[in-house]
The first five atom37 places (N, CA, C, CB, O) and aatype in JSON, in Angstrom:
{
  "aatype": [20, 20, 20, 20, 20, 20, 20, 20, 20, 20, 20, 20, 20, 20, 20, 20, 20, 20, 20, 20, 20, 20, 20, 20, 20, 20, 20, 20, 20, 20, 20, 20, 20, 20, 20, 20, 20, 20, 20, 20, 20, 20, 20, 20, 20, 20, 20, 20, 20, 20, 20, 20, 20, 20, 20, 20, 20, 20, 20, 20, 20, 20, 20, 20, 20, 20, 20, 20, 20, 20, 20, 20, 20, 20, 20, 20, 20, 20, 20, 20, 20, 20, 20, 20, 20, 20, 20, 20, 20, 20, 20, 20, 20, 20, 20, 20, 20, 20, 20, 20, 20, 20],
  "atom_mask": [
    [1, 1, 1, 1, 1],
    [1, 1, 1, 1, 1],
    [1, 1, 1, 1, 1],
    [1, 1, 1, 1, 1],
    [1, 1, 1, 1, 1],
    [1, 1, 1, 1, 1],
    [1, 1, 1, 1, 1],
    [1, 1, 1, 1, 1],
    [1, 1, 1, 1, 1],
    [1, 1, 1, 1, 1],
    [1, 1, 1, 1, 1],
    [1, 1, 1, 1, 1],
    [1, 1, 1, 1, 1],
    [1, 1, 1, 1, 1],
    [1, 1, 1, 1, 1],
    [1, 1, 1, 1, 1],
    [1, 1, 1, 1, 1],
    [1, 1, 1, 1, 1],
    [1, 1, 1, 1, 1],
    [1, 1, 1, 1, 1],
    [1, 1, 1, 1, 1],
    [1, 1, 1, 1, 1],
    [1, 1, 1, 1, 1],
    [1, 1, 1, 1, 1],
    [1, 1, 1, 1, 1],
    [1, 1, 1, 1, 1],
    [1, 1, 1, 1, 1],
    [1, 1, 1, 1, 1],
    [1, 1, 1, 1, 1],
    [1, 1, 1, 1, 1],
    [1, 1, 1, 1, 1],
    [1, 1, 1, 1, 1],
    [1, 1, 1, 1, 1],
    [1, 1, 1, 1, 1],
    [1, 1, 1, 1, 1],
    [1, 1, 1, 1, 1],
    [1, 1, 1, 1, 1],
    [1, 1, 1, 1, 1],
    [1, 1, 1, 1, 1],
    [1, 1, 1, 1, 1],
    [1, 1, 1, 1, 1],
    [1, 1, 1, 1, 1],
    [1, 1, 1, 1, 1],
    [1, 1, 1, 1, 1],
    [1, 1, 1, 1, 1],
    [1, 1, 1, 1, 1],
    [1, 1, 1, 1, 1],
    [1, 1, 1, 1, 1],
    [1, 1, 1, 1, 1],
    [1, 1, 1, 1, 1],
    [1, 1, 1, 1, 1],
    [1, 1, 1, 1, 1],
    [1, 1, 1, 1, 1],
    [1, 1, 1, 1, 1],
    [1, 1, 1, 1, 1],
    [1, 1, 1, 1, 1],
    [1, 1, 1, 1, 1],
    [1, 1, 1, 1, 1],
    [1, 1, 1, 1, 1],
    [1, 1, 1, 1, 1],
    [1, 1, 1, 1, 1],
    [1, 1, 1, 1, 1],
    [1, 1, 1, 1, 1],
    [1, 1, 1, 1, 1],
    [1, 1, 1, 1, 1],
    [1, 1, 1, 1, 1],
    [1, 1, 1, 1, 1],
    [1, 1, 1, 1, 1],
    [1, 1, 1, 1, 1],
    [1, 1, 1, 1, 1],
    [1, 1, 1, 1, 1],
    [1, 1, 1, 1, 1],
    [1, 1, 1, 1, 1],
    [1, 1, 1, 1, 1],
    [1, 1, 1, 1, 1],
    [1, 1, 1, 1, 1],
    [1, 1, 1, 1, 1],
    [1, 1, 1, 1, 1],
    [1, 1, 1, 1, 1],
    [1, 1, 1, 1, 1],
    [1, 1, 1, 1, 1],
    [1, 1, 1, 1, 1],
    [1, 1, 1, 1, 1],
    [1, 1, 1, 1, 1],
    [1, 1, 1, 1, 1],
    [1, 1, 1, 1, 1],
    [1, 1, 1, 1, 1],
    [1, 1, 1, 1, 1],
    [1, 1, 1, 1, 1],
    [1, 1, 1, 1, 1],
    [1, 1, 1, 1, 1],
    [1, 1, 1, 1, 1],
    [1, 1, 1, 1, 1],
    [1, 1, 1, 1, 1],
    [1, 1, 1, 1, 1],
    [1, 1, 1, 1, 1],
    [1, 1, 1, 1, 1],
    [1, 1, 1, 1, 1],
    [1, 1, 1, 1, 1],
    [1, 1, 1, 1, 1],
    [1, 1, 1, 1, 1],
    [1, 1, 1, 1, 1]
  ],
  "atom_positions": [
    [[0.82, -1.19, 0.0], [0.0, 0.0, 0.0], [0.87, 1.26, 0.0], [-0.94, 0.0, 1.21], [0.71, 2.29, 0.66]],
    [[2.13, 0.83, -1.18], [3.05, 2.15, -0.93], [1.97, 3.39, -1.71], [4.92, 1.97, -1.87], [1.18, 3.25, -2.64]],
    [[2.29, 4.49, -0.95], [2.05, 5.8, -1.55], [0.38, 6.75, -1.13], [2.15, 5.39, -3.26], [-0.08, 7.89, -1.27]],
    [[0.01, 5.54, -0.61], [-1.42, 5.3, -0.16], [-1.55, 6.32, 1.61], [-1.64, 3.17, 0.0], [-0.87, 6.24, 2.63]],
    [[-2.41, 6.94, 1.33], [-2.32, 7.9, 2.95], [-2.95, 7.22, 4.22], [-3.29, 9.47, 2.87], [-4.04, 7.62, 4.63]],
    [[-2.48, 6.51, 4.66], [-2.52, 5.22, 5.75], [-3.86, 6.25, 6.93], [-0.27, 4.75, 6.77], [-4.94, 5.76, 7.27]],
    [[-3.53, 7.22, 7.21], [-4.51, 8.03, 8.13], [-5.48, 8.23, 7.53], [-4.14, 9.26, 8.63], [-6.54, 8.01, 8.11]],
    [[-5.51, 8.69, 6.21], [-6.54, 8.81, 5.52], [-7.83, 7.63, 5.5], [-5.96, 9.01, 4.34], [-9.04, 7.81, 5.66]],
    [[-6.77, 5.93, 5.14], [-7.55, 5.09, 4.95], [-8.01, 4.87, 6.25], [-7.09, 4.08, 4.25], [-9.09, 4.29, 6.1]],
    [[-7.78, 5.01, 7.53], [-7.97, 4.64, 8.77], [-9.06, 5.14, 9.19], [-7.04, 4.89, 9.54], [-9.88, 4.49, 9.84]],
    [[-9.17, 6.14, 8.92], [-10.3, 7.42, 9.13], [-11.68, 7.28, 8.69], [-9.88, 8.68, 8.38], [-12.79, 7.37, 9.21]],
    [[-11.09, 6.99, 7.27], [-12.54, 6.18, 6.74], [-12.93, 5.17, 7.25], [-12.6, 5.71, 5.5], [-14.1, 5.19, 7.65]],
    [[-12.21, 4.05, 7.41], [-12.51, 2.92, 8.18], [-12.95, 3.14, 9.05], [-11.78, 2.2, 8.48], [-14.14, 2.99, 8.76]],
    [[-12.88, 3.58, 10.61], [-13.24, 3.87, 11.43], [-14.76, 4.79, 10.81], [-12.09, 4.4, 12.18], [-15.57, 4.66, 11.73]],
    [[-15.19, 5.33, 10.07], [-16.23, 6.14, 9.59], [-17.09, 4.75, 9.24], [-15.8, 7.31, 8.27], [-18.16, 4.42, 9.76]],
    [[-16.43, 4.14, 8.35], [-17.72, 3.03, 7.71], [-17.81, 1.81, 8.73], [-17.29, 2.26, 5.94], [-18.82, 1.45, 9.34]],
    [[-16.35, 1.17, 8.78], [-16.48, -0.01, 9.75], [-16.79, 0.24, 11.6], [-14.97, -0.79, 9.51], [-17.03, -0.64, 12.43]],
    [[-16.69, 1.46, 11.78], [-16.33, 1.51, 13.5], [-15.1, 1.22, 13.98], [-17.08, 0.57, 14.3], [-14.88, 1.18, 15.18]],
    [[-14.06, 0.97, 12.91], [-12.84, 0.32, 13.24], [-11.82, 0.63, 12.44], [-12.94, -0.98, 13.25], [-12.02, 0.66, 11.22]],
    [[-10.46, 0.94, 12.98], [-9.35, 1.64, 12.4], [-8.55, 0.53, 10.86], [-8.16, 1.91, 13.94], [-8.25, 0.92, 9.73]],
    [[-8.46, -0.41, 11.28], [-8.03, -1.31, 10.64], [-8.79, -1.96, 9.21], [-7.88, -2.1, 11.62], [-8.27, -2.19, 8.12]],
    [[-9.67, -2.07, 9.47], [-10.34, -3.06, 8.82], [-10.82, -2.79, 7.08], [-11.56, -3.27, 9.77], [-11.44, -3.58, 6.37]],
    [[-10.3, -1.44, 6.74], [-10.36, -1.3, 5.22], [-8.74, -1.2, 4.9], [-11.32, 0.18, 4.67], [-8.26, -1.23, 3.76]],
    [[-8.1, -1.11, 5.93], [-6.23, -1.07, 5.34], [-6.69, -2.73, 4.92], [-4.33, -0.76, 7.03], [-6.85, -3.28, 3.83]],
    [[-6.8, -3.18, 6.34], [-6.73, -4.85, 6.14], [-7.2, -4.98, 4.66], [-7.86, -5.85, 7.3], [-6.34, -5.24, 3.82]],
    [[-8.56, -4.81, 4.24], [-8.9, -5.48, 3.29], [-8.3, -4.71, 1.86], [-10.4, -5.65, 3.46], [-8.83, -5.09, 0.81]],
    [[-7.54, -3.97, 1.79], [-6.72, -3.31, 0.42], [-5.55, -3.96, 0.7], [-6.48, -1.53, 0.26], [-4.84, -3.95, -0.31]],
    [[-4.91, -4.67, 1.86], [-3.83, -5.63, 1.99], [-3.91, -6.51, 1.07], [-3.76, -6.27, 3.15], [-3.07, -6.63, 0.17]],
    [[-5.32, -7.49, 1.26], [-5.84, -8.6, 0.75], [-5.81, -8.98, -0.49], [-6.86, -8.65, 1.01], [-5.35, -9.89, -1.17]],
    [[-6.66, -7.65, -0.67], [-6.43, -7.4, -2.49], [-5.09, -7.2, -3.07], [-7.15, -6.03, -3.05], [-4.6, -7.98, -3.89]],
    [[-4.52, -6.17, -2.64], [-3.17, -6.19, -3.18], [-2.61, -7.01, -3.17], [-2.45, -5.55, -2.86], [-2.05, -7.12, -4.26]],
    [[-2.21, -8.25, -2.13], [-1.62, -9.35, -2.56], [-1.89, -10.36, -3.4], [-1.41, -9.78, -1.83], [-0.98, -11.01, -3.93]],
    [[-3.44, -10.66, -3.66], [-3.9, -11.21, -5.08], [-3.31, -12.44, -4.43], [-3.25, -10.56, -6.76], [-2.38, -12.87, -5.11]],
    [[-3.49, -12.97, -3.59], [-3.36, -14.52, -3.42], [-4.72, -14.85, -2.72], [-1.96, -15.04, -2.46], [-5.57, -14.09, -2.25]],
    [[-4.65, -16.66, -2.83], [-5.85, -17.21, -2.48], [-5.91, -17.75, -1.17], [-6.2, -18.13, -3.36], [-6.97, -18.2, -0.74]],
    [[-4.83, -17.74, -0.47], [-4.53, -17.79, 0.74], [-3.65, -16.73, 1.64], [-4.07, -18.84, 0.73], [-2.54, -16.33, 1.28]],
    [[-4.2, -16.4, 2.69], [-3.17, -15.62, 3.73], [-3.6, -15.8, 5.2], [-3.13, -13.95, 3.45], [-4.66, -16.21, 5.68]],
    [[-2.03, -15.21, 5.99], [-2.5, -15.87, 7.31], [-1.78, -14.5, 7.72], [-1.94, -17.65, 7.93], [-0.88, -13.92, 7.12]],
    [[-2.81, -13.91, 9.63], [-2.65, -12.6, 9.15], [-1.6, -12.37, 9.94], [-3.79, -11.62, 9.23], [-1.46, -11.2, 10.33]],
    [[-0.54, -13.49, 10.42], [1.14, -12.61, 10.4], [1.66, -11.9, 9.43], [2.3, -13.44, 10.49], [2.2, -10.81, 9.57]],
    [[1.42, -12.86, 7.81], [1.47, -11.95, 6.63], [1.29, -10.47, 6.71], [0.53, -12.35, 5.77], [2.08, -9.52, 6.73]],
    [[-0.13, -10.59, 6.76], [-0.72, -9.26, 6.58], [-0.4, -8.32, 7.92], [-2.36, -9.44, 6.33], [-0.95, -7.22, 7.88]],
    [[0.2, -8.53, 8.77], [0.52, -7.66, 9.98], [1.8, -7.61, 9.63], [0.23, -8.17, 11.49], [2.22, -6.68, 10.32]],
    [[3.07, -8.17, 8.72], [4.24, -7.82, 8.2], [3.84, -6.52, 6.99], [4.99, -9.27, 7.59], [4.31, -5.39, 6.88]],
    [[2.72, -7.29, 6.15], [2.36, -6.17, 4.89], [2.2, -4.64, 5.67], [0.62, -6.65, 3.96], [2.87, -3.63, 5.5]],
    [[1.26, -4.84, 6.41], [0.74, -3.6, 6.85], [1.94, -2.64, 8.01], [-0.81, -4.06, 7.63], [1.98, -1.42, 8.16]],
    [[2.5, -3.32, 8.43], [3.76, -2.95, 9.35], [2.96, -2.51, 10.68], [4.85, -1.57, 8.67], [3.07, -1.33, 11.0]],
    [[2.28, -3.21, 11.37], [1.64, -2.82, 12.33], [1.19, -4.44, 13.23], [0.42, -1.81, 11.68], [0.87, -5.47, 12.64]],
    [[1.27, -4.31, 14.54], [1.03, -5.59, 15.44], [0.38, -6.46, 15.1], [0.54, -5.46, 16.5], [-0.53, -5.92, 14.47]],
    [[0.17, -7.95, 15.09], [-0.95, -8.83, 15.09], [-2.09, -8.61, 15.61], [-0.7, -9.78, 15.53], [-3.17, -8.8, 15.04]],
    [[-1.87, -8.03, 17.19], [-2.84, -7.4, 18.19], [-3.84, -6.37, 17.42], [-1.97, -6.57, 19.37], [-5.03, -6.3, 17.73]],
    [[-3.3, -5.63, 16.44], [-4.16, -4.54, 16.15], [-5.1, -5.35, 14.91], [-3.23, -3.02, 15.66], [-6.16, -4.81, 14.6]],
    [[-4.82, -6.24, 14.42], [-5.48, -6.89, 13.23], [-6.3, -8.03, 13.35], [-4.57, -7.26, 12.37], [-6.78, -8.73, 12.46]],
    [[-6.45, -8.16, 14.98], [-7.03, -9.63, 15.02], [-8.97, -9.26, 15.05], [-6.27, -10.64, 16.82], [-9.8, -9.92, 14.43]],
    [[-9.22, -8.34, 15.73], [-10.61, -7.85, 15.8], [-10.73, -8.02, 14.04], [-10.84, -6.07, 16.62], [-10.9, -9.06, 13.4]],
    [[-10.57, -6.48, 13.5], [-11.04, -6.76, 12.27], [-10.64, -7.93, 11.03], [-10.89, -5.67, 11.85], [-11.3, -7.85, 9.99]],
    [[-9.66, -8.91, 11.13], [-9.61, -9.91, 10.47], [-10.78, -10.86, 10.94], [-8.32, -10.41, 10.54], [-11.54, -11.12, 10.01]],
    [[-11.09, -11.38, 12.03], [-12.05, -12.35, 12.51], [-13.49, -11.7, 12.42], [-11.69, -12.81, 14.0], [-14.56, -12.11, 12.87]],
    [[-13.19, -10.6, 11.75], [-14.59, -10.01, 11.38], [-15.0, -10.42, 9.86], [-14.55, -8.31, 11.51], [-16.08, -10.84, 9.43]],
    [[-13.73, -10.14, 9.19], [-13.8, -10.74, 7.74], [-13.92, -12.37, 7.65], [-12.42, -10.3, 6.95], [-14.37, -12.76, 6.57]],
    [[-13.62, -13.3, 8.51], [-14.21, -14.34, 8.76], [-14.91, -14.93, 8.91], [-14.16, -14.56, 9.04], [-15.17, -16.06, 8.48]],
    [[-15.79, -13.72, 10.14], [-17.32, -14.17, 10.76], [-18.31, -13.86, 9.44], [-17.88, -13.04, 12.36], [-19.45, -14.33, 9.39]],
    [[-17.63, -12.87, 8.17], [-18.36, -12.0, 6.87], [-18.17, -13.08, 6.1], [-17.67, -10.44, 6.18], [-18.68, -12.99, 4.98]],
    [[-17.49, -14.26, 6.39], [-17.53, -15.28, 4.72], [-16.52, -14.72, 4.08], [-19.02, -15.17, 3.52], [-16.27, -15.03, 2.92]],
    [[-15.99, -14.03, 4.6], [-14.54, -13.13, 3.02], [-13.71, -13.92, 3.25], [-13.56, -11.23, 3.1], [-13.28, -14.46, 2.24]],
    [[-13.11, -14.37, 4.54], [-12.2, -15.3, 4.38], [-12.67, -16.73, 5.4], [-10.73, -14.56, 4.75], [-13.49, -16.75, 6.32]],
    [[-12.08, -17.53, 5.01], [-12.06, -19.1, 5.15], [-11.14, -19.78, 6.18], [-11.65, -19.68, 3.83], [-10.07, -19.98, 5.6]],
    [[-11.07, -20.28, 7.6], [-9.83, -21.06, 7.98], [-9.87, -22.33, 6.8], [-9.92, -21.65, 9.75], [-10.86, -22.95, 6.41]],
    [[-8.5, -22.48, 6.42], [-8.28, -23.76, 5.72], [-7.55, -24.79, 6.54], [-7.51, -23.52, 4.47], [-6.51, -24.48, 7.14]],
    [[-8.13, -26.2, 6.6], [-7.29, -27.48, 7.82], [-6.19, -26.95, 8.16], [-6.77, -29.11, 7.25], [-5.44, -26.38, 7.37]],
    [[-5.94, -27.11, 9.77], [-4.76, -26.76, 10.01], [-3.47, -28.13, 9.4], [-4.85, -26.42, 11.7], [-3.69, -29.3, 9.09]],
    [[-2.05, -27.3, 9.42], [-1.13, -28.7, 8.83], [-0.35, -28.98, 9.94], [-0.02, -28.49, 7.39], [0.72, -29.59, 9.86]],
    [[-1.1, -28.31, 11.6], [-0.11, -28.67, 12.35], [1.17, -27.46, 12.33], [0.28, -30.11, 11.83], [1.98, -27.36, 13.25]],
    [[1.18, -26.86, 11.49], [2.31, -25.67, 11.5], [1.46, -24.48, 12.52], [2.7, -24.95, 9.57], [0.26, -24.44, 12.78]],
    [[2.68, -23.47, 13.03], [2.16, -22.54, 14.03], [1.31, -21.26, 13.37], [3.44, -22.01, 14.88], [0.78, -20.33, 13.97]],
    [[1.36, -21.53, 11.88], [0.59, -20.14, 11.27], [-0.68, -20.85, 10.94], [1.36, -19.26, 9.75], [-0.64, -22.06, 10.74]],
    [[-2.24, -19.94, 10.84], [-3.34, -20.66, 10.68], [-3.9, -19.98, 9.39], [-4.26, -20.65, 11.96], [-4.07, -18.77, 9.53]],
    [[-4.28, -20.57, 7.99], [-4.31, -20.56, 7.02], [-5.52, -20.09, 6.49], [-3.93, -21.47, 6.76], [-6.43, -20.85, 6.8]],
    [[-5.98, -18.88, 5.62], [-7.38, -18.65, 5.47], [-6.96, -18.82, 3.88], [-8.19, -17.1, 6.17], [-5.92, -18.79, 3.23]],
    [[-8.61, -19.04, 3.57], [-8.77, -18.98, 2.25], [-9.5, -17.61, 1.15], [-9.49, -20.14, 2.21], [-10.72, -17.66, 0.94]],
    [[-8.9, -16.76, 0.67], [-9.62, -15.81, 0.36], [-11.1, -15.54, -0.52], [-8.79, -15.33, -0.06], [-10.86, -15.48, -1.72]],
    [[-12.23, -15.41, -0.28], [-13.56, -15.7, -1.03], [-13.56, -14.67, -2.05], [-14.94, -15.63, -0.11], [-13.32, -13.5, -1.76]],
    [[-13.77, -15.0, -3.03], [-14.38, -14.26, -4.0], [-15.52, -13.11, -3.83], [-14.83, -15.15, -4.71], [-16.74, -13.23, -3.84]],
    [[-14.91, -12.25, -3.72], [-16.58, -11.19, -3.49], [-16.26, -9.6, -3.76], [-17.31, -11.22, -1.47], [-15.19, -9.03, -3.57]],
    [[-17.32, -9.09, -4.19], [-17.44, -7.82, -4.56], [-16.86, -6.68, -3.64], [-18.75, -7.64, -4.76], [-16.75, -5.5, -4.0]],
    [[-16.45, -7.21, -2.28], [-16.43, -6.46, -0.95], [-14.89, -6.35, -1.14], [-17.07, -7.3, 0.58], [-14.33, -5.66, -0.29]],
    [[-14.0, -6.98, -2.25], [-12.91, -6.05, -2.51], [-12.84, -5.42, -3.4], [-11.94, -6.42, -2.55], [-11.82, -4.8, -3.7]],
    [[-13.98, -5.42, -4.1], [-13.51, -4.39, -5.13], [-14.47, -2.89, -4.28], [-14.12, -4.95, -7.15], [-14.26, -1.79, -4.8]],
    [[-15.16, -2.91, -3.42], [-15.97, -1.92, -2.9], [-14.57, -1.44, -2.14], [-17.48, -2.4, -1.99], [-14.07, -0.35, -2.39]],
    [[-14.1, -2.17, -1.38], [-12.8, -1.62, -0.44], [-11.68, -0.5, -1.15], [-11.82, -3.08, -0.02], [-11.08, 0.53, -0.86]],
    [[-11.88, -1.58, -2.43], [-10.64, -0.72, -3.53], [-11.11, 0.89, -3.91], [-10.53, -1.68, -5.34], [-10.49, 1.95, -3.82]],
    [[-12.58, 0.52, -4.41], [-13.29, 1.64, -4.17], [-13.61, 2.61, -3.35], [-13.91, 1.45, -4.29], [-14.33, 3.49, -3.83]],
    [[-13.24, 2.72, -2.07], [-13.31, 3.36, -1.4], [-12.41, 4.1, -0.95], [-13.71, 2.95, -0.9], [-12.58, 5.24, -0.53]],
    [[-10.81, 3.19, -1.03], [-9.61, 3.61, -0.96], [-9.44, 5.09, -1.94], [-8.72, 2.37, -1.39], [-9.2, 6.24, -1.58]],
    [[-9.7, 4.47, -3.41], [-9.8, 5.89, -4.83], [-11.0, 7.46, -3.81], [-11.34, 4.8, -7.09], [-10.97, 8.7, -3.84]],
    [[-11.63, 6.73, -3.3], [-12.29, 8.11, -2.81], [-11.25, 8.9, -2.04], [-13.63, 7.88, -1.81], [-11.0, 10.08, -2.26]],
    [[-10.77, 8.29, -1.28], [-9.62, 9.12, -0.12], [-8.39, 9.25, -1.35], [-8.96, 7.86, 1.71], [-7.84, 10.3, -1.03]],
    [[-7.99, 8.97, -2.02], [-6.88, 9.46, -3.33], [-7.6, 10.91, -3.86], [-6.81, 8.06, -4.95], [-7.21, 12.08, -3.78]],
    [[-8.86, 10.28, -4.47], [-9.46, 11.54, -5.33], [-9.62, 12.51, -4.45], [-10.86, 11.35, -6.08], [-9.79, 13.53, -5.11]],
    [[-9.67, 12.86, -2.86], [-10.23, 14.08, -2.15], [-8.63, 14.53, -1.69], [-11.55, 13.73, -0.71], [-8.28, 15.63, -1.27]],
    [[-8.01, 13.65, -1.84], [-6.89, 14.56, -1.13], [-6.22, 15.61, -1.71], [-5.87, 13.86, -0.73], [-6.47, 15.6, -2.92]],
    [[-5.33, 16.69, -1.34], [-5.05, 17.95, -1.66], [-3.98, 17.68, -2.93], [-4.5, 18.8, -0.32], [-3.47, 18.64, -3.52]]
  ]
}
């Protein structure tokens, strides 16, 4: 999410979701374009704690966006990413905070 105004997206988030995280999270998702992630990943992508990502990831869980896949016994726990319109709305929402800024 280089170049991208991280306060900006937060702000909104917190406006739509109630929660600071949870539209960075999901422009993470997308941007990586894989069909699996586990969200140490995405707490390396985003450069910010596990702690701060676990509310709104297990929200995208409880939403069907993402999937636990069988564990393999390894210490990371594996989701599967769903197909759905709710990243391209995210992506969309991100371009709003691009298009308003100065």
């Amino acid at each position: 999410m280089d170049g991208v105004d991280v306060a900006a997206i937060r702000e909104l988030s917190r406006i739509v979701f109630g929660q600071d995280y949870r539209l960075e999270l999901m422009l993470a998702i997308r941007t990586l374009q894989e069909e699996v992630v586990t969200l140490g990943e995405l707490a390396i992508a985003l450069r910010v704690p596990v702690s701060s990502l676990q509310k709104p990831f297990h929200s995208l869980v409880r939403a069907g966006l993402l999937t636990p896949l069988p564990s393999d016994d390894s210490r990371r726990k594996f989701y599967g990413v769903a197909k759905s319109a709710a990243w391209d709305w995210a992506e969309e929402l991100a371009q709003r905070v691009e298009s308003s800024a100065p």
